[in-house]
DSSP file (Angstrom, degrees, kcal/mol; ACC not computed):
  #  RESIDUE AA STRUCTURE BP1 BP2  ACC     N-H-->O    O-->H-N    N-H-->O    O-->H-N    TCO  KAPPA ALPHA  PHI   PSI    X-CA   Y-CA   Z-CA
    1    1 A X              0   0    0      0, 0.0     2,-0.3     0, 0.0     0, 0.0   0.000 360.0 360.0 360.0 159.4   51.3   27.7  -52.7
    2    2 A X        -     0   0    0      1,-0.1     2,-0.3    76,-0.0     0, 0.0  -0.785 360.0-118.1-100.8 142.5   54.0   24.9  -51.7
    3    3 A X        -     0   0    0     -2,-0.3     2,-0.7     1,-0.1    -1,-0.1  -0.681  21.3-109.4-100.2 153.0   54.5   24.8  -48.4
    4    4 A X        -     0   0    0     -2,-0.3    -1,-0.1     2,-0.0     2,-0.1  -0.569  29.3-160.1 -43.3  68.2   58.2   25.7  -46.8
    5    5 A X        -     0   0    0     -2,-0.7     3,-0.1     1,-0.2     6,-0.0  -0.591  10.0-163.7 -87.1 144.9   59.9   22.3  -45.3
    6    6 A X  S    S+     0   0    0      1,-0.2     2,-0.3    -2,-0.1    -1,-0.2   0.321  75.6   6.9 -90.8   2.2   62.5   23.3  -42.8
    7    7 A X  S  > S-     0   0    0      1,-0.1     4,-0.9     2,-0.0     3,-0.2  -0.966  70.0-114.6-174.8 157.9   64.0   19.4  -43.2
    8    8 A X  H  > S+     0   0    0     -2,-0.3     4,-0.9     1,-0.2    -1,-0.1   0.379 112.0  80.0 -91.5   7.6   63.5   16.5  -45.1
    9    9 A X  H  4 S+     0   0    0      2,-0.1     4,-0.4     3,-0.1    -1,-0.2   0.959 107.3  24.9  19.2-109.2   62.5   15.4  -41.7
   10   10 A X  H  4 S+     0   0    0     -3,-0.2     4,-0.4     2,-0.2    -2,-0.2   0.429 118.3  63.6 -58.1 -11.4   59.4   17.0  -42.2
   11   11 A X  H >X S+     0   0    0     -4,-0.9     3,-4.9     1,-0.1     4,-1.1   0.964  88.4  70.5 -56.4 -72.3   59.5   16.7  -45.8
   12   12 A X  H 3X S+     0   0    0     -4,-0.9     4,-1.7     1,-0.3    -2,-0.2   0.465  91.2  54.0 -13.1 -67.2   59.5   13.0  -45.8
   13   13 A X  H 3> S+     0   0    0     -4,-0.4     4,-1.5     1,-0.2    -1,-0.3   0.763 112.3  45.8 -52.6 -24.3   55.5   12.2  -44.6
   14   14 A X  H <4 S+     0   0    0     -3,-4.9     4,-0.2    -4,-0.4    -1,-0.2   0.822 104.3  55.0 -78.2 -37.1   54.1   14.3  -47.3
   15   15 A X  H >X S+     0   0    0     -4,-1.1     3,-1.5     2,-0.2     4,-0.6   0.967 115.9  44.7 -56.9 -43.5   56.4   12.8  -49.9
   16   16 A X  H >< S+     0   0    0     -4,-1.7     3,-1.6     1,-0.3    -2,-0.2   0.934 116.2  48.6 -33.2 -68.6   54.5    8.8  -48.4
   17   17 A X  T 3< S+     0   0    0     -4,-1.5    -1,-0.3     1,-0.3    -2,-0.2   0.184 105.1  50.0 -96.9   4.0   51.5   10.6  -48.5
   18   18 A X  T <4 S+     0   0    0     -3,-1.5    -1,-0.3    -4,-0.2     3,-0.3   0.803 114.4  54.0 -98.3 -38.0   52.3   11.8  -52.3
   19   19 A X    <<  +     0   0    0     -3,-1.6     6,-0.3    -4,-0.6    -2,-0.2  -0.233  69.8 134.9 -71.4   3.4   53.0    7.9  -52.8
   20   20 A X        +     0   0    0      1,-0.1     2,-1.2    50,-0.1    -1,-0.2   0.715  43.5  84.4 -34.3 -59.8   49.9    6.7  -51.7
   21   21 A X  S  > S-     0   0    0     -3,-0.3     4,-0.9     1,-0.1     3,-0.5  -0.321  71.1-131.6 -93.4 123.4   49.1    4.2  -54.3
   22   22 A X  H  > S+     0   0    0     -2,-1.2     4,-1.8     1,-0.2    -1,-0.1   0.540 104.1  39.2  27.8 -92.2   50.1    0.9  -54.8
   23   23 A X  H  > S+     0   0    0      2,-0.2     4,-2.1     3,-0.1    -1,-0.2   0.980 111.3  61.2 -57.1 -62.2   51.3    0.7  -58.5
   24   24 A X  H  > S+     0   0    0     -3,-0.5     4,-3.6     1,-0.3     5,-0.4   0.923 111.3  42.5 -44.0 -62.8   53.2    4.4  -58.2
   25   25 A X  H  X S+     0   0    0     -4,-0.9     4,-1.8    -6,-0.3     5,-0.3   0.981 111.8  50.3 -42.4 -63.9   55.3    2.8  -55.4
   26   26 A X  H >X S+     0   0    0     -4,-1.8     3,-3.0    -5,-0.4     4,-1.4   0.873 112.9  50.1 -37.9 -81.6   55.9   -0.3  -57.2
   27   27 A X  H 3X S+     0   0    0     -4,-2.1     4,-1.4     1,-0.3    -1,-0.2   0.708 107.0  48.4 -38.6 -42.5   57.0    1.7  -60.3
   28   28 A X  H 3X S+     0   0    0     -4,-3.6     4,-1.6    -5,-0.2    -1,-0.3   0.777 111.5  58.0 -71.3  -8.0   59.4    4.1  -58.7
   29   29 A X  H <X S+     0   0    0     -3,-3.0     4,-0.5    -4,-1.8    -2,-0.2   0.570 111.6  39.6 -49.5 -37.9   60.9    0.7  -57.0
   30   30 A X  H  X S+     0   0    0     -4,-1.4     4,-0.9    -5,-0.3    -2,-0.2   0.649 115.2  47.2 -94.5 -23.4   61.5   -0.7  -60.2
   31   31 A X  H >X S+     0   0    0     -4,-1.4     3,-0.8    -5,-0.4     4,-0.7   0.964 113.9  56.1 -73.0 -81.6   62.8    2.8  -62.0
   32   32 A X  H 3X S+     0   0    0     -4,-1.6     4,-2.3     1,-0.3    -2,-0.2   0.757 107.5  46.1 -27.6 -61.0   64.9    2.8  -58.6
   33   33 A X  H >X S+     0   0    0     -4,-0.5     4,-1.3     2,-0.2     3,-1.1   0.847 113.4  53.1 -34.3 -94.1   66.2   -0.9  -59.7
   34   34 A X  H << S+     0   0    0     -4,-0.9    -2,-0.2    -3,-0.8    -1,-0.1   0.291 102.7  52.9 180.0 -76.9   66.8    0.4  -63.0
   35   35 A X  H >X S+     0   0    0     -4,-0.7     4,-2.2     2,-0.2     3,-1.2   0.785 111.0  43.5 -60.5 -62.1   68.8    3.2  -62.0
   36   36 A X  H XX>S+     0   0    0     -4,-2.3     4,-2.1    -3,-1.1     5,-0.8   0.994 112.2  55.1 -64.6 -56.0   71.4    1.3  -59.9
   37   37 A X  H 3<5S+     0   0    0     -4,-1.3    -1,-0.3     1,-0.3    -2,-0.2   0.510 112.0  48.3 -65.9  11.1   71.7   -1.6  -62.6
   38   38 A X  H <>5S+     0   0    0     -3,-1.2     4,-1.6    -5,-0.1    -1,-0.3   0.672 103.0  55.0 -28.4 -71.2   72.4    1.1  -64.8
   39   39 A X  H <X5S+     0   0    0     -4,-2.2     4,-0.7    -3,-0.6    -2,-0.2   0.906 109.6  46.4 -59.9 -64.8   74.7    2.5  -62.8
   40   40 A X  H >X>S+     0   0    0     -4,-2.1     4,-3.0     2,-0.2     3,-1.2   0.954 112.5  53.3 -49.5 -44.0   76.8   -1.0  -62.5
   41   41 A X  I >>XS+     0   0    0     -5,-0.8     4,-4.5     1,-0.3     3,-1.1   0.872 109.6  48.9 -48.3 -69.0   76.6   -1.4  -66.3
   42   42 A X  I 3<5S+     0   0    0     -4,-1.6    -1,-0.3     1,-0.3    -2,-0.2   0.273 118.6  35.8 -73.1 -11.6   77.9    2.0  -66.8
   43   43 A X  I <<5S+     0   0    0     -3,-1.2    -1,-0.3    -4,-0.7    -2,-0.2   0.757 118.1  52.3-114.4 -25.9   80.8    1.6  -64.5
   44   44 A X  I <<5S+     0   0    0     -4,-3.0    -2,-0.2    -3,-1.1    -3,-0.2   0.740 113.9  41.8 -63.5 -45.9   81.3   -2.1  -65.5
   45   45 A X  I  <<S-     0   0    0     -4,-4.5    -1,-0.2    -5,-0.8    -3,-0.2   0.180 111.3-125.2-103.2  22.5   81.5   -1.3  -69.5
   46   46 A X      < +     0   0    0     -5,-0.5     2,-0.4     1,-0.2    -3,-0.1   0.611  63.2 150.0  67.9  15.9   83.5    1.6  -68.4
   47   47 A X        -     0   0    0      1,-0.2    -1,-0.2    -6,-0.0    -2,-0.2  -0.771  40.4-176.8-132.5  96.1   81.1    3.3  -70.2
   48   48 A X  S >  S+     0   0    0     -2,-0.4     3,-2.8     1,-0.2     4,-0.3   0.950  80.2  68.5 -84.8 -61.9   79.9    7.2  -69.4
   49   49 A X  G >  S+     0   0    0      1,-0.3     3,-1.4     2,-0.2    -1,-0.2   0.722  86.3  67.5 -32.5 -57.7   77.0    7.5  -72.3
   50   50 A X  G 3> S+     0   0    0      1,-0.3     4,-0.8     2,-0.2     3,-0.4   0.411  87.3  73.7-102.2  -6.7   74.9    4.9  -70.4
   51   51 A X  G X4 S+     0   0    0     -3,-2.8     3,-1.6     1,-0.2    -1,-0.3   0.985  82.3  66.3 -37.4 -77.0   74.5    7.8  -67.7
   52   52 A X  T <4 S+     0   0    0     -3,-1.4    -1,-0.2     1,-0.3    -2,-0.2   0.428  88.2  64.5 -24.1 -27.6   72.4    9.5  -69.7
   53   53 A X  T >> S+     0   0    0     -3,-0.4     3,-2.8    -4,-0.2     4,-1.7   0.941  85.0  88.3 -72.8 -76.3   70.2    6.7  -69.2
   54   54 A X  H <X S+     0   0    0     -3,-1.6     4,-2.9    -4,-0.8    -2,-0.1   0.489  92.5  29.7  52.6-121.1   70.2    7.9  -65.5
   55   55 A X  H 3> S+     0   0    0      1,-0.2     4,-0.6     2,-0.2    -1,-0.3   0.542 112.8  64.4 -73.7  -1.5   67.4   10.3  -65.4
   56   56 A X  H <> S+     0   0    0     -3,-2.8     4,-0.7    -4,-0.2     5,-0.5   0.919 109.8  34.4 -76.8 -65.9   65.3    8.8  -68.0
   57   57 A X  H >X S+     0   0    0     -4,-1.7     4,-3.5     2,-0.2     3,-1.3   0.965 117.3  54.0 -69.7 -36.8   64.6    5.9  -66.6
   58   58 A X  H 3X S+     0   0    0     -4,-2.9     4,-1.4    -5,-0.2   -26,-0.2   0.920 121.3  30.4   0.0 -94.2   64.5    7.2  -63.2
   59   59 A X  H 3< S+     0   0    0     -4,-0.6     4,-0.4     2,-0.3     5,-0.3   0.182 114.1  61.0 -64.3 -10.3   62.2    9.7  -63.9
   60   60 A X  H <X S+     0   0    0     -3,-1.3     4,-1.6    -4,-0.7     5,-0.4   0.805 111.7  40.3 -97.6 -54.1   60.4    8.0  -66.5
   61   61 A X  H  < S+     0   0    0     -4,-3.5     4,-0.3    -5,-0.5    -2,-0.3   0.806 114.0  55.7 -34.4 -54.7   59.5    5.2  -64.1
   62   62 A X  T >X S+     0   0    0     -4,-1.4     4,-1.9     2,-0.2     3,-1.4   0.869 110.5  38.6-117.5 -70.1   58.8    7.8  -61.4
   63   63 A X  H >> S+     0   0    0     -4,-0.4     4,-2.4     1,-0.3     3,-0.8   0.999 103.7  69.3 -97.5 -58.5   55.9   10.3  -63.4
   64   64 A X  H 3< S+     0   0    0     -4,-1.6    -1,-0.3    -5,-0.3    -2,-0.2   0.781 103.0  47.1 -50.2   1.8   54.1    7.4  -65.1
   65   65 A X  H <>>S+     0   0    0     -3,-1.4     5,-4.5    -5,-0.4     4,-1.2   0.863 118.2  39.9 -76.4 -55.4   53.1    6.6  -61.6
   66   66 A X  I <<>S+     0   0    0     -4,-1.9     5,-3.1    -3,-0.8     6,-0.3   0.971 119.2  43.3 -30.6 -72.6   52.1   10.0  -60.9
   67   67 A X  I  <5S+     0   0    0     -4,-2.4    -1,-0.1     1,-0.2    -3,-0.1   0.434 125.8  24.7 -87.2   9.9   50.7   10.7  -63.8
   68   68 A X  I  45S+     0   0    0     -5,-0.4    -1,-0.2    -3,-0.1    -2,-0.1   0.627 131.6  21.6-133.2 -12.2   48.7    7.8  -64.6
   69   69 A X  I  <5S+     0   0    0     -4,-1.2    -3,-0.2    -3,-0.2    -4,-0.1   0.385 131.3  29.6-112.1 -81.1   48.0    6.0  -61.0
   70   70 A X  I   <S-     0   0    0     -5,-4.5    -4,-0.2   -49,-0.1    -3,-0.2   0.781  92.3-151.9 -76.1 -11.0   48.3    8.4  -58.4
   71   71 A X      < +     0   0    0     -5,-3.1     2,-0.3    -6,-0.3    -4,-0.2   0.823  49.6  99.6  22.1  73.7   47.3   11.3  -60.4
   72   72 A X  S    S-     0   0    0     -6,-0.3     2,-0.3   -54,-0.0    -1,-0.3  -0.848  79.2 -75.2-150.4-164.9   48.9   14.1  -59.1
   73   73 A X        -     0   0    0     -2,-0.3   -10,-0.0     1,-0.1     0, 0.0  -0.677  53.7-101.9 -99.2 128.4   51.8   16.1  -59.8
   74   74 A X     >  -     0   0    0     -2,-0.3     4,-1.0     1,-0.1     5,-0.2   0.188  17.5-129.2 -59.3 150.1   55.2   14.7  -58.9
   75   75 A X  H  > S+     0   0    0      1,-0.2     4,-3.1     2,-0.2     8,-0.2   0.644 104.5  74.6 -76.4 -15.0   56.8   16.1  -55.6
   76   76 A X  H  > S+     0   0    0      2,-0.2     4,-0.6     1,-0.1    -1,-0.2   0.927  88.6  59.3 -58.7 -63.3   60.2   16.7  -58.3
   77   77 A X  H  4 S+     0   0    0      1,-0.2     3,-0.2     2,-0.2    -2,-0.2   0.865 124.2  14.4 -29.6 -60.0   58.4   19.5  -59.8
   78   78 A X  H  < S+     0   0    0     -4,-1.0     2,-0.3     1,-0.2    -1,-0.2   0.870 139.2  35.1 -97.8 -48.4   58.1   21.6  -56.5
   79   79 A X  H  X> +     0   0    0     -4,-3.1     4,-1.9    -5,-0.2     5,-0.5  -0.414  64.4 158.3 -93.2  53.5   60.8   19.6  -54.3
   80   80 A X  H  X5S+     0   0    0     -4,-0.6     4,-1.6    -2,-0.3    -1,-0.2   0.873  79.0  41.5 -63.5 -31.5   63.8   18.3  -56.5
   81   81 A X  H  >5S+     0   0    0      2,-0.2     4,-0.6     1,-0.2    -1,-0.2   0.914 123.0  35.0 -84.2 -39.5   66.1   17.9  -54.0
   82   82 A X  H  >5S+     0   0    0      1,-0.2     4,-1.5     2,-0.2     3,-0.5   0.815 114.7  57.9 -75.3 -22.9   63.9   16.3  -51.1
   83   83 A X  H >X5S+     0   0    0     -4,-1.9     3,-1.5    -8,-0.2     4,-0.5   0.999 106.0  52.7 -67.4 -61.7   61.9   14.5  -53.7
   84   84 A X  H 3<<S+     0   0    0     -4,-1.6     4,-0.3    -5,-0.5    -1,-0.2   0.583 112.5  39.6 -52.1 -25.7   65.4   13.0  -54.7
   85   85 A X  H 3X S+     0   0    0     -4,-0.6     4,-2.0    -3,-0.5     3,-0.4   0.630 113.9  63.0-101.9 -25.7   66.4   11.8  -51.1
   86   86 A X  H XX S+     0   0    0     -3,-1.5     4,-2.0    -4,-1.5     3,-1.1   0.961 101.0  50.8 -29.2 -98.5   62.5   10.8  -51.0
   87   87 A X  H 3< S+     0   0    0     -4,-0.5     4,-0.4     1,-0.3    -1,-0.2   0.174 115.6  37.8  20.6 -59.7   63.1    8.5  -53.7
   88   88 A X  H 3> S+     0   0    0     -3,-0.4     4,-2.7    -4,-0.3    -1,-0.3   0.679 113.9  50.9 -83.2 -48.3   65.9    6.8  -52.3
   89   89 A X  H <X S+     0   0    0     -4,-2.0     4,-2.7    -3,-1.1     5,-0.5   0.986 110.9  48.8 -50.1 -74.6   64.9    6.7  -48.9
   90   90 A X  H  X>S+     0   0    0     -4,-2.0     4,-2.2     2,-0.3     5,-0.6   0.951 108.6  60.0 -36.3 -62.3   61.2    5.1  -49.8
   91   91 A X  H  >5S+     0   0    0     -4,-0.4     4,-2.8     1,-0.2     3,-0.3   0.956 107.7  45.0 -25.4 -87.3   63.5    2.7  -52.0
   92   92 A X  H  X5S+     0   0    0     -4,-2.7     4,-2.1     1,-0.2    -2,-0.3   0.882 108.1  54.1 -26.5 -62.9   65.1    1.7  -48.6
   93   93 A X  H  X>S+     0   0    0     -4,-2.7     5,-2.0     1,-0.3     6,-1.3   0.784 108.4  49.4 -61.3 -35.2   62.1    1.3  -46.7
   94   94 A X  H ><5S+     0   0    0     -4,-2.2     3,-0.9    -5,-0.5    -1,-0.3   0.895 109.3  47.8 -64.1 -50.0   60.6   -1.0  -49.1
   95   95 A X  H 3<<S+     0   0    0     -4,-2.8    -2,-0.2    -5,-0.6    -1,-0.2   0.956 115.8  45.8 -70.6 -22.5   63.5   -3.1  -49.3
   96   96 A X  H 3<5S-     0   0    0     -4,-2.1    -1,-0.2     1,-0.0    -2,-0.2   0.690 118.7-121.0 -77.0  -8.2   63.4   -2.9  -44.8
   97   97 A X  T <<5S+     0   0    0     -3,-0.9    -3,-0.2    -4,-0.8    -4,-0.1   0.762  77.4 131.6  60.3  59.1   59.8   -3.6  -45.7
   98   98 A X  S   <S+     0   0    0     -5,-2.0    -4,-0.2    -6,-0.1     2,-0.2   0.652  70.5  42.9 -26.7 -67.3   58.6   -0.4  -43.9
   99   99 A X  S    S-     0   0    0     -6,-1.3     2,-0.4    -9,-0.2    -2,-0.1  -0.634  94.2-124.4-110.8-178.1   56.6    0.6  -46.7
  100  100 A X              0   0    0     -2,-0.2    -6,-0.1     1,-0.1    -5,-0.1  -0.896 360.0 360.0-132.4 154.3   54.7   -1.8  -48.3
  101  101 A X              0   0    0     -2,-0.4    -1,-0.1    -7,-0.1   -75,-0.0   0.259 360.0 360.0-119.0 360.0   54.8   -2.8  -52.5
């Protein structure tokens, strides 16, 4: 059973600790990349479709890490919202070099 976080607070060390390996990090880091240069394209060629793009790569980046490195089951599944601020925070922390790639 998933356990109850009262804040993303507390979410936040189990999401690290979901993130354990190496590659997985690297790979959402680079999906994370992705996703903002996306984002610029989309707003730069004025261009909405390329949204869609979005959560694919995101997310694509994001569960071949999971599911092929860290082999377990993504923290989306059970958390989407804190997994989503996860994601972005951990993003941050790499770049403050916090966490390590």
């Amino acid at each position: 059973m998933a356990k109850n976080y009262q804040s993303f607070r507390e979410f936040y060390p189990y999401y690290l600790a979901e993130h354990a390996d190496l590659t997985c990090r690297r790979l959402h880091f680079i999906g994370s990349w992705l996703v903002l240069a996306i984002l610029i394209w989309a707003i730069i060629a004025a261009n909405p479709w390329l949204l869609l793009l979005l959560p694919v790569v995101g997310y694509g980046f994001a569960w071949v890490g999971h599911f092929f490195f860290e082999k377990n089951r993504p923290a989306t599944f059970t958390y989407p919202v804190y997994s989503l601020m996860g994601d972005w925070v951990m993003f941050w922390d790499i770049l403050r070099g916090r966490v390590s790639i």
